[in-house]
Residue frames as a rotation matrix with the C-alpha (Angstrom) as fourth column:
UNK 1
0.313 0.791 0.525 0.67
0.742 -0.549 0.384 1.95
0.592 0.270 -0.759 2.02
UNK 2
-0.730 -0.673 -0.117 1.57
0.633 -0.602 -0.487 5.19
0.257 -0.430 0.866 3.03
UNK 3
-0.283 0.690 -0.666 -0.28
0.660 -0.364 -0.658 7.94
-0.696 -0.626 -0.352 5.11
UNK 4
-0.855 -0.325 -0.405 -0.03
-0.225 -0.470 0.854 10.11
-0.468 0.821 0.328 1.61
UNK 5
-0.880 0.325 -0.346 -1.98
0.092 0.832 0.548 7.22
0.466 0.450 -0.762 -0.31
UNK 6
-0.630 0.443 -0.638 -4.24
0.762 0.193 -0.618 7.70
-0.150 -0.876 -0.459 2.49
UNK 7
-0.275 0.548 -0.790 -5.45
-0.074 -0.831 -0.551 11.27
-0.958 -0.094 0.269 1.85
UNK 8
-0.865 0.120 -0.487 -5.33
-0.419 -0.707 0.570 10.95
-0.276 0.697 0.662 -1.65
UNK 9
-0.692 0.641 -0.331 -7.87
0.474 0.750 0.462 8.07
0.544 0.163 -0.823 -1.30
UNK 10
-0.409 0.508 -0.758 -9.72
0.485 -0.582 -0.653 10.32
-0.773 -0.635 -0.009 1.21
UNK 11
-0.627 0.005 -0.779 -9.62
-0.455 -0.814 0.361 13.38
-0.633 0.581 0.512 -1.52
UNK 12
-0.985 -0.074 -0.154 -10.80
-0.171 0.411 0.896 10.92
-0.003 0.909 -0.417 -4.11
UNK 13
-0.470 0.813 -0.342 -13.86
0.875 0.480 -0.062 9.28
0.114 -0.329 -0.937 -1.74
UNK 14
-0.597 0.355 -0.719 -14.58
-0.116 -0.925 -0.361 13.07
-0.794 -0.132 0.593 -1.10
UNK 15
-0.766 -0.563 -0.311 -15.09
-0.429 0.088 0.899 13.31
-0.479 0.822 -0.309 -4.85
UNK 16
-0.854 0.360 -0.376 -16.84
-0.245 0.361 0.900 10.36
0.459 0.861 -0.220 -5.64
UNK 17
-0.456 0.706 -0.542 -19.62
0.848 0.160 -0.504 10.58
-0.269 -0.690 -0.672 -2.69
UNK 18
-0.687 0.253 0.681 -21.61
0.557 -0.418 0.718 12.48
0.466 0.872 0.147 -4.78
UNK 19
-0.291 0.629 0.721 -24.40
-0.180 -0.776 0.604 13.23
0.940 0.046 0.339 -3.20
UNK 20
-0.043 -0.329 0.943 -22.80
-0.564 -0.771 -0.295 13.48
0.825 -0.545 -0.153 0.10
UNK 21
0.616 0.592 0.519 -24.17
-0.732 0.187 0.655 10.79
0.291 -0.784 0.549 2.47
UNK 22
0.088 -0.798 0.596 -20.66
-0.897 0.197 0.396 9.48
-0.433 -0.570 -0.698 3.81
UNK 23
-0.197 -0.417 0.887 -20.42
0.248 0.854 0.456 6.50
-0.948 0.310 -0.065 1.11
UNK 24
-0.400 0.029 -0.916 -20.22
-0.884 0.252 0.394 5.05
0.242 0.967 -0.075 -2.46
UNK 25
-0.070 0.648 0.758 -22.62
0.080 0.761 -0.643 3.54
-0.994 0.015 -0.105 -4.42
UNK 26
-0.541 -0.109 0.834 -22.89
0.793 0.267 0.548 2.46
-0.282 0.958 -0.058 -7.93
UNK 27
0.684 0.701 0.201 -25.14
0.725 -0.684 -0.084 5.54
0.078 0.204 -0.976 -8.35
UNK 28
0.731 -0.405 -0.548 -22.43
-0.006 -0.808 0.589 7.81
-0.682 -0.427 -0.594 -7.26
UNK 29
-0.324 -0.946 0.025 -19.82
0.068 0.003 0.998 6.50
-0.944 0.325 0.064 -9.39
UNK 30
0.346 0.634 0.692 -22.65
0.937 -0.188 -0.295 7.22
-0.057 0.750 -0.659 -12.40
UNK 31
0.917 0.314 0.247 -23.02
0.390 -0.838 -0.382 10.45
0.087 0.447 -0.890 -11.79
UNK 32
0.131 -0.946 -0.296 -19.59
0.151 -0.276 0.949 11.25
-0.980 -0.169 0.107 -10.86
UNK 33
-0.598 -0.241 0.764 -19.29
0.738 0.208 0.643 9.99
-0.313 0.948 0.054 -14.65
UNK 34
0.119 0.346 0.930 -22.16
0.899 -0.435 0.047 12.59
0.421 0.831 -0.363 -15.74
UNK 35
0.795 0.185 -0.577 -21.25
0.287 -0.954 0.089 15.49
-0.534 -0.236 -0.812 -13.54
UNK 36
-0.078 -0.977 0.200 -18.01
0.311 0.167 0.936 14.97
-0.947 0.136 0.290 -15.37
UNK 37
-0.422 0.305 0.854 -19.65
0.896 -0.002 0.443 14.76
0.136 0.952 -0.272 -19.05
UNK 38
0.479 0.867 0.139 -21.46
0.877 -0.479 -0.035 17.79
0.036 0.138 -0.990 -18.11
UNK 39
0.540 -0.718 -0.439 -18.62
-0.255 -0.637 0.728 19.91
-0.802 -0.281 -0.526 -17.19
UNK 40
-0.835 -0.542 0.095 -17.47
0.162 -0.078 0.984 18.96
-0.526 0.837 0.153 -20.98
UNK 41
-0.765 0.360 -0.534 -20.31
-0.644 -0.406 0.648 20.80
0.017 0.840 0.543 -22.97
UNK 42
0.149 0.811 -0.566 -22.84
-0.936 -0.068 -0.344 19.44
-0.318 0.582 0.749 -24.79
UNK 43
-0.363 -0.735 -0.573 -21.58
-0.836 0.529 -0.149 16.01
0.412 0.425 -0.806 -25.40
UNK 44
-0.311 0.273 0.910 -23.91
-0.802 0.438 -0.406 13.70
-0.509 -0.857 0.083 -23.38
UNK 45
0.899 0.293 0.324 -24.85
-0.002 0.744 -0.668 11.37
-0.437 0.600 0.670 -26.55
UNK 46
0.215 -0.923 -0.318 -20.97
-0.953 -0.128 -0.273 11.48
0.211 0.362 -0.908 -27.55
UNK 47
0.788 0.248 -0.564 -19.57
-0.165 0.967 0.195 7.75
0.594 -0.061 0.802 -27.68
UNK 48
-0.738 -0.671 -0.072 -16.90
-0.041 0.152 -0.988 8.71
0.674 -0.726 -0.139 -25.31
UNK 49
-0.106 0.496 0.862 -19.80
-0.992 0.009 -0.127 9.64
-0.070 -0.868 0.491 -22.74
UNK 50
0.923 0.337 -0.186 -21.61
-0.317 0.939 0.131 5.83
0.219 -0.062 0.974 -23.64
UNK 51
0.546 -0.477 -0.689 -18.17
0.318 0.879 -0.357 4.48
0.776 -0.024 0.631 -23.35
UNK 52
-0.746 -0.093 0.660 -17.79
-0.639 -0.180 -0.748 6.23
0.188 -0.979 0.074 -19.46
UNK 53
0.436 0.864 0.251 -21.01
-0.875 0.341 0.344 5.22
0.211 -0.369 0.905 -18.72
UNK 54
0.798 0.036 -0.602 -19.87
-0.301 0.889 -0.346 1.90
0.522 0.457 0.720 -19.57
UNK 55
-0.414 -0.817 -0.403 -16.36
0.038 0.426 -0.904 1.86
0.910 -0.389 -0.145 -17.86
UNK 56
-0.501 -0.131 0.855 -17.71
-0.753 -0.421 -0.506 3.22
0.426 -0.898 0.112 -14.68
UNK 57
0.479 0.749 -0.458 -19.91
-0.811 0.577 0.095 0.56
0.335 0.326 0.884 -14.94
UNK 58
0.435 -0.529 -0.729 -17.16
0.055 0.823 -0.565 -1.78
0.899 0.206 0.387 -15.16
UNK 59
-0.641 -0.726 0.251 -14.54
-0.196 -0.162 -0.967 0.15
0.742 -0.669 -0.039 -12.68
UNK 60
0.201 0.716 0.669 -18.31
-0.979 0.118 0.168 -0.08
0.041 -0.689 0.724 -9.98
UNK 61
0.673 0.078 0.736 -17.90
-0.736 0.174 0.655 -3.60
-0.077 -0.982 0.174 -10.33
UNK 62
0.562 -0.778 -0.281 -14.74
0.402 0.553 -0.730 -5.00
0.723 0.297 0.623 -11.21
UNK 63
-0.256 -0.829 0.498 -12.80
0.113 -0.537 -0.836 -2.20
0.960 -0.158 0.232 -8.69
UNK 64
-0.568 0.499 0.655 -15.37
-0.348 -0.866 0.358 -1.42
0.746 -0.025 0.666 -5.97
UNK 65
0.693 0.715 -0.088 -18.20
-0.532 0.590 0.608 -3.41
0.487 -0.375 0.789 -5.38
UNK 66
0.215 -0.501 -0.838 -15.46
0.207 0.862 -0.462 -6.01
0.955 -0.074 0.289 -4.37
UNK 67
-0.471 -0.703 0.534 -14.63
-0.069 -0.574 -0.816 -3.51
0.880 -0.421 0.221 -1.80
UNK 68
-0.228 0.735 0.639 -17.81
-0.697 -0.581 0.420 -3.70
0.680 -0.350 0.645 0.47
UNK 69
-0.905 -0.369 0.210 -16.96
-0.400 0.574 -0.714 -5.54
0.143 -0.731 -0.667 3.55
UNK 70
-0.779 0.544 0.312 -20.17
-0.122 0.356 -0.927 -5.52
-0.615 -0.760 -0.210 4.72
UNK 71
-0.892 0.146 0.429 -22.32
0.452 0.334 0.827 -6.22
-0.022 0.931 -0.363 1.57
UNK 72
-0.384 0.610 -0.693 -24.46
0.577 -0.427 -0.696 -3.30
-0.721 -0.667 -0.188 1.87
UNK 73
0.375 0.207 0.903 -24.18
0.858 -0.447 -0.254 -2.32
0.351 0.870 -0.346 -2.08
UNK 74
0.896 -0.090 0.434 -22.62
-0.190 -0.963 0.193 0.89
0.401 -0.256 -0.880 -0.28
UNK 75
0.180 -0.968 -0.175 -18.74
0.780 0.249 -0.574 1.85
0.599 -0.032 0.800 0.30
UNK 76
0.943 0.248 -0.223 -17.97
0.308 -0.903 0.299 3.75
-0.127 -0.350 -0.928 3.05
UNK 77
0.769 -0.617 -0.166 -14.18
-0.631 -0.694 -0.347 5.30
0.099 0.371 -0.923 3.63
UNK 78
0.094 -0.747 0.658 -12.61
-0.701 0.420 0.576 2.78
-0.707 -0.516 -0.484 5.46
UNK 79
0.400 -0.129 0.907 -13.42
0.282 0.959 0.013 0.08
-0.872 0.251 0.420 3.11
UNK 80
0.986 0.157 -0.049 -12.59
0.032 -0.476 -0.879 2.28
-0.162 0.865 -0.475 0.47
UNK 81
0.277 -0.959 0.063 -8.87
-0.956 -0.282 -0.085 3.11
0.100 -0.036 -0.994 1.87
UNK 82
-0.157 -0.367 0.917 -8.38
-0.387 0.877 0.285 -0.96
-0.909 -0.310 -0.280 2.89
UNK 83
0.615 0.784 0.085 -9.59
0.035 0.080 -0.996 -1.59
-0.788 0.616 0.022 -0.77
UNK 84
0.870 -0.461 -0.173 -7.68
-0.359 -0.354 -0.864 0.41
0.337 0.814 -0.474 -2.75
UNK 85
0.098 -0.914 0.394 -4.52
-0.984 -0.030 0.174 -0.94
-0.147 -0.405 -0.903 -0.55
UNK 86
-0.254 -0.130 0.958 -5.18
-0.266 0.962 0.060 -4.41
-0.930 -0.240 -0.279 -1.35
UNK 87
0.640 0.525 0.561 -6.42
0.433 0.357 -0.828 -3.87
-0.635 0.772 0.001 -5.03
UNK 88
0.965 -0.125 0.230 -3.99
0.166 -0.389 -0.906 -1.23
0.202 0.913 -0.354 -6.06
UNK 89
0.688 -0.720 0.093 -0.75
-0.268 -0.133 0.954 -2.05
-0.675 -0.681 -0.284 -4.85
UNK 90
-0.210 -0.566 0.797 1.09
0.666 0.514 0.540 -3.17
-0.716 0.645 0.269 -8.17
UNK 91
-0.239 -0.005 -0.971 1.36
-0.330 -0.940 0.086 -0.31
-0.913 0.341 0.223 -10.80
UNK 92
-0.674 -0.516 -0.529 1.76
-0.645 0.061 0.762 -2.63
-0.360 0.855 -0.374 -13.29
UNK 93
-0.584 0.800 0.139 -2.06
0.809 0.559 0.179 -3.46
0.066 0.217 -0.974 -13.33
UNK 94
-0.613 0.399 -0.682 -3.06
0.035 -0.849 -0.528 -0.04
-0.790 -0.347 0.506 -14.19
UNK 95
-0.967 0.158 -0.200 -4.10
-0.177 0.149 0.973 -1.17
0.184 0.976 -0.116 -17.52
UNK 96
-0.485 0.441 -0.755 -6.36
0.377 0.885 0.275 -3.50
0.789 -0.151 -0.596 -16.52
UNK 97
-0.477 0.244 -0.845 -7.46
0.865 -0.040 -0.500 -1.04
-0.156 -0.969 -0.192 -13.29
UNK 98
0.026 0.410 -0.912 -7.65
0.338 -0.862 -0.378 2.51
-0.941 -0.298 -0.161 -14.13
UNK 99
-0.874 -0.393 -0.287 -6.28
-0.047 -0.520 0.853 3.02
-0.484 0.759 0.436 -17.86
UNK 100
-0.725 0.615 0.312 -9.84
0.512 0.178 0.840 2.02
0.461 0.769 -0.444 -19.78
UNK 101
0.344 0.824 -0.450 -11.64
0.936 -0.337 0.099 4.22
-0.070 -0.455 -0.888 -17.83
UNK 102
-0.132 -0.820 -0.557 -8.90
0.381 -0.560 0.735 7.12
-0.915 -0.115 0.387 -18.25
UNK 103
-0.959 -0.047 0.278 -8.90
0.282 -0.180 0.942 6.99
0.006 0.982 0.186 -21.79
UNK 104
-0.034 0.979 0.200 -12.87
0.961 -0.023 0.276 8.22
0.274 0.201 -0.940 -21.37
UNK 105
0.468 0.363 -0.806 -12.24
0.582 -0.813 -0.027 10.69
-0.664 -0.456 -0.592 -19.15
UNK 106
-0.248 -0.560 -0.791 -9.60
0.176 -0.829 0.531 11.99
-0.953 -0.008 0.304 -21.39
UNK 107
-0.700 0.214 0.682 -11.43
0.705 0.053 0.707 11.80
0.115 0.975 -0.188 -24.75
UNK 108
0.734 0.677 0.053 -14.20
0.625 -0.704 0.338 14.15
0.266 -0.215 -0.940 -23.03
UNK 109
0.158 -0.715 -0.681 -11.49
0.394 -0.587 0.707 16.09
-0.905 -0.380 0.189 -21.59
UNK 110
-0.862 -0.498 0.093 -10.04
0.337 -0.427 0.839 17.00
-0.378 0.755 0.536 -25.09
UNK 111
-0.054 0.952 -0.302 -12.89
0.204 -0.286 -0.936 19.26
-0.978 -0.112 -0.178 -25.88
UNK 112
0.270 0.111 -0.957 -11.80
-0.883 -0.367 -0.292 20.25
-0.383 0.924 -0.001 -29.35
UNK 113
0.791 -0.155 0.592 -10.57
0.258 0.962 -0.093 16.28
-0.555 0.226 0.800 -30.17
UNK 114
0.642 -0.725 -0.250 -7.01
-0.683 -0.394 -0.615 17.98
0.347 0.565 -0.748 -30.84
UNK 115
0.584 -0.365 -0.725 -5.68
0.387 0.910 -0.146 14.85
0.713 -0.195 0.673 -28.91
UNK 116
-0.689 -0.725 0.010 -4.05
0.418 -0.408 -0.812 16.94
0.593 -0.555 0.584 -26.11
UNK 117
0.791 0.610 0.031 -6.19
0.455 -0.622 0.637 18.80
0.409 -0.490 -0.770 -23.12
UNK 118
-0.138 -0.478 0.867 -4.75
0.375 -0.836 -0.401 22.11
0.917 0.270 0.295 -22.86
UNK 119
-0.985 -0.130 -0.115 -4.87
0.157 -0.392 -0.906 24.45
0.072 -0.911 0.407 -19.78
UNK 120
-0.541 0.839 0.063 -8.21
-0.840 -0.543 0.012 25.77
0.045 -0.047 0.998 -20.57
UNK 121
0.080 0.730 -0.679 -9.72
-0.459 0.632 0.625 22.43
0.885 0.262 0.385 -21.19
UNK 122
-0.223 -0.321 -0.920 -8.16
0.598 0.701 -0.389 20.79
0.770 -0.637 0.036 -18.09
UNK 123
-0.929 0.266 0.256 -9.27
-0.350 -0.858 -0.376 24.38
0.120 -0.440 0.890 -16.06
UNK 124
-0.359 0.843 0.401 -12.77
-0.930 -0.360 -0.075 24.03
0.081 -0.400 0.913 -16.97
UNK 125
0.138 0.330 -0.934 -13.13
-0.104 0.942 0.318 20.15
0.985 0.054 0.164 -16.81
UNK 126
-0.398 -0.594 -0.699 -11.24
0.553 0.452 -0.700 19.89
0.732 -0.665 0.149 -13.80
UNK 127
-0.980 0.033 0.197 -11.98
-0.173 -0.632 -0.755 22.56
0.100 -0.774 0.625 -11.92
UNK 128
-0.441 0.860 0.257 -15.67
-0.846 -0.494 0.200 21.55
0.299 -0.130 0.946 -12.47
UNK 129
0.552 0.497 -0.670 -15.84
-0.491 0.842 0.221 18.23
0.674 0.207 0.709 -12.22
UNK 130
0.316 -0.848 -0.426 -12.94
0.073 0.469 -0.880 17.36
0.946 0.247 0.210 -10.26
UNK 131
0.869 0.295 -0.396 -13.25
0.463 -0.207 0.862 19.18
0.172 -0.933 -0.317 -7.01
UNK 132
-0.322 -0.945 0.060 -9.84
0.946 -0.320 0.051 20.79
-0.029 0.073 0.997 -7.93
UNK 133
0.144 -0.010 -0.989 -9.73
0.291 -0.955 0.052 24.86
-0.946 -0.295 -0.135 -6.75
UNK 134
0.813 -0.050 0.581 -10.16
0.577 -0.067 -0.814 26.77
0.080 0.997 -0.025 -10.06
UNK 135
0.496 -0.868 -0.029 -7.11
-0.847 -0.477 -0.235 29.30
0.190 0.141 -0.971 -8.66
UNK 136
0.193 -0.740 0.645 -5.14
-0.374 0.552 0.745 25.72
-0.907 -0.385 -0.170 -8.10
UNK 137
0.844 0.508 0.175 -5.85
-0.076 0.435 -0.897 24.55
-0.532 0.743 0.406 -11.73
UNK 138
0.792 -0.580 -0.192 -2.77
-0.586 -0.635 -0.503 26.36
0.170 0.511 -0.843 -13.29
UNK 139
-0.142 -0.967 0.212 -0.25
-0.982 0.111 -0.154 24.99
0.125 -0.230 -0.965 -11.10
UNK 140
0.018 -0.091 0.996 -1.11
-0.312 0.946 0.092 21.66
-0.950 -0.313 -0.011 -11.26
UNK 141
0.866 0.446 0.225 -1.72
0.153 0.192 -0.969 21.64
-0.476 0.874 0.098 -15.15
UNK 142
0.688 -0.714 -0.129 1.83
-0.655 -0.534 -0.534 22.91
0.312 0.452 -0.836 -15.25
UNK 143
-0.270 -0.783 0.561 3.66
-0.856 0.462 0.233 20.49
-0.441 -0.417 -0.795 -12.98
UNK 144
0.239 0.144 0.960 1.67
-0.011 0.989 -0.145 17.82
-0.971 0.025 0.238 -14.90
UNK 145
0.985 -0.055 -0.165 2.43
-0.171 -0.133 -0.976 18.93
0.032 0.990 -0.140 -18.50
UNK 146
0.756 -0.638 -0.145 5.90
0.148 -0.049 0.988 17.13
-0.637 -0.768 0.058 -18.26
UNK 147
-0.167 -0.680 0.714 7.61
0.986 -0.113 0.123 18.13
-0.003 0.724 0.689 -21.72
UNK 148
-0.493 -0.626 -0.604 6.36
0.573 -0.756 0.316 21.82
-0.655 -0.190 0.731 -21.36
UNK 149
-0.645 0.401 0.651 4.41
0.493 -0.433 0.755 21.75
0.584 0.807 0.082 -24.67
UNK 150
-0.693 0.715 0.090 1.32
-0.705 -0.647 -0.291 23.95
-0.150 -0.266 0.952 -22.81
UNK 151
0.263 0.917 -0.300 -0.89
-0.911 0.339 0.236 20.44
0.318 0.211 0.924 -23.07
UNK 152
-0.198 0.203 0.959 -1.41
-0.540 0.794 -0.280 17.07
-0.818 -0.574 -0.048 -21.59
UNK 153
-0.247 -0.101 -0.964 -0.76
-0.951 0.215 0.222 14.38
0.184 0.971 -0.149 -23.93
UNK 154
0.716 0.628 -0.303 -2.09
-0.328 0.687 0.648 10.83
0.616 -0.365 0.698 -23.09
UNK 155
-0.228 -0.824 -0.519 1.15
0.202 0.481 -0.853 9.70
0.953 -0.299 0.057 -22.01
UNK 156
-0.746 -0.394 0.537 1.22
-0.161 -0.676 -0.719 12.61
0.646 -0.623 0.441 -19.28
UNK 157
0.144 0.913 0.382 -2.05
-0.898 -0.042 0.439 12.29
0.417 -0.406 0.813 -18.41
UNK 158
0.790 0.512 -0.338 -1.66
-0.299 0.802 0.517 8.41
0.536 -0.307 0.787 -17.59
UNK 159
-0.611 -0.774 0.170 1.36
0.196 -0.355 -0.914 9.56
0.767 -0.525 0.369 -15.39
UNK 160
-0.285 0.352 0.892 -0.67
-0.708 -0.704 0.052 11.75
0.646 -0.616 0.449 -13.24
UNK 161
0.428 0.891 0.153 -3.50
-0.881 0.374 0.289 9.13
0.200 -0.258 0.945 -12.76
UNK 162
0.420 -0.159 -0.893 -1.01
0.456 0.888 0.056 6.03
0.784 -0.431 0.446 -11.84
UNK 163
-0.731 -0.553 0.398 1.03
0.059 -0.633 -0.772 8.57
0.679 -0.541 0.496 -9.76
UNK 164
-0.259 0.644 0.720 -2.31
-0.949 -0.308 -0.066 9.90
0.179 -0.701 0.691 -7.75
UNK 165
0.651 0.744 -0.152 -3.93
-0.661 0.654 0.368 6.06
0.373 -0.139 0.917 -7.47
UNK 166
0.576 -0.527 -0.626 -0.20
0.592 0.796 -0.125 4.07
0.564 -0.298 0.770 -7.01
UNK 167
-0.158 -0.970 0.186 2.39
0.390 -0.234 -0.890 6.69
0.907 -0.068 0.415 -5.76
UNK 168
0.731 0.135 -0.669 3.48
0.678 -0.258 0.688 7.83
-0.080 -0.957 -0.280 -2.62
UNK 169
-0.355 -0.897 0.264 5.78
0.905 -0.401 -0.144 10.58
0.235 0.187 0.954 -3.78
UNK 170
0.424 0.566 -0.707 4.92
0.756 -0.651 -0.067 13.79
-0.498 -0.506 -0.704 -1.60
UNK 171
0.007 -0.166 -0.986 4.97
-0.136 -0.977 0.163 16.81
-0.991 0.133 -0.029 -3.57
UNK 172
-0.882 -0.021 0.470 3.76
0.445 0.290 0.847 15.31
-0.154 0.957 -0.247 -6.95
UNK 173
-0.851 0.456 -0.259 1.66
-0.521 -0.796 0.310 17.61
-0.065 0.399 0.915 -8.67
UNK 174
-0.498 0.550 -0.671 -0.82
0.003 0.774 0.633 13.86
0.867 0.313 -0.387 -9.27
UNK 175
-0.924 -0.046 -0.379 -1.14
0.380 0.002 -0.925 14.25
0.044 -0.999 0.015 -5.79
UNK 176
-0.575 0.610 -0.545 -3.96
-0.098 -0.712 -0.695 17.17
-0.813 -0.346 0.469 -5.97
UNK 177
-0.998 0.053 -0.021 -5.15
-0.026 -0.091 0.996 15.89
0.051 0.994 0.092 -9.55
UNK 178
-0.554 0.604 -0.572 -8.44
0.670 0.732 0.124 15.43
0.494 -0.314 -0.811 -7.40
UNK 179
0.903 0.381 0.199 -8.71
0.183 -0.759 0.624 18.21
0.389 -0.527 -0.755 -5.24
UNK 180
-0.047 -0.820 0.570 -5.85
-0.775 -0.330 -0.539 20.00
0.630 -0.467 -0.620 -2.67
UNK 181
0.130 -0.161 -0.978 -4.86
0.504 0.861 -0.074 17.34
0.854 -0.483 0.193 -0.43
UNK 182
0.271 0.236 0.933 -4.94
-0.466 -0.816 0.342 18.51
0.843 -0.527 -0.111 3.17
UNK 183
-0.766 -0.584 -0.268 -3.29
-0.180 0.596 -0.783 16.58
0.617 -0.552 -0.562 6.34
């Protein structure tokens, strides 16, 4: 585990401590999911939303809940950052970790269901939902678009999101796919 790994798990807990009071709870990682659905439109009865609902559901306790040292139904940071180092240390259980919960975010993401989330879609999803700077949006949507086409294709997308959750590679664009990372 690297000190990297570290912030972006910070950035992330930032993120998903919704409504602010220095942990996660299964409530937070809800609404995370609907502040998310809400920053895509109109789209709350959409069977991607039911099938967020549903992963977060899962990722709360299958990823999470496990996480809570002190069995308080509440995650604060540390257990979060010892957590994710002991749960996500093997890329090659992203399937199975982060990818069925991914594939929601990016079916809402693709606001027109052209199978790709463009700049504009990944602007206003992200930038609302994401805690990502709307004048950073650009330049991360660009270093993640890695063929160039001007859109985010699932592949790319499940790049970013093992990159930002497994990698330690400083100066990957996956890095900030959350917010700016900050020492």
């Amino acid at each position: 585990m690297t000190g990297l790994q570290d912030l972006k798990y910070r950035q992330w807990f930032m993120g998903a401590d919704v409504d602010g009071d220095g942990v996660i709870s299964r409530q937070d990682v809800l609404l995370m999911g609907e502040r998310f659905i809400a920053a895509c439109g109109d789209v709350s009865h959409s069977a991607a939303a039911q099938r967020l609902r549903e992963g977060l559901d899962t990722f709360w306790a299958q990823v999470l809940a496990p996480q809570d040292q002190d069995g308080d139904g509440r995650i604060d940071l540390p257990e979060l950052t010892e957590g994710f180092r002991r749960a996500l240390t093997d890329p090659s259980l992203y399937p199975q970790q982060i990818q069925p919960v991914a594939e929601c975010y990016f079916d809402l993401a693709d606001l027109d269901g052209n199978g790709v989330i463009d700049r504009s879609e990944f602007e206003q999803v992200f930038g609302l939902a994401a805690n990502l700077p709307f004048d950073e949006c650009g330049r991360v949507f660009a270093a993640l678009d890695l063929d160039g086409s001007g859109a985010l294709d699932r592949f790319e997308f499940h790049e970013a999101l093992a990159e930002f959750f497994y990698g330690d590679t400083p100066g990957a664009a996956a890095n900030h796919l959350f917010g700016l990372i900050t020492a």
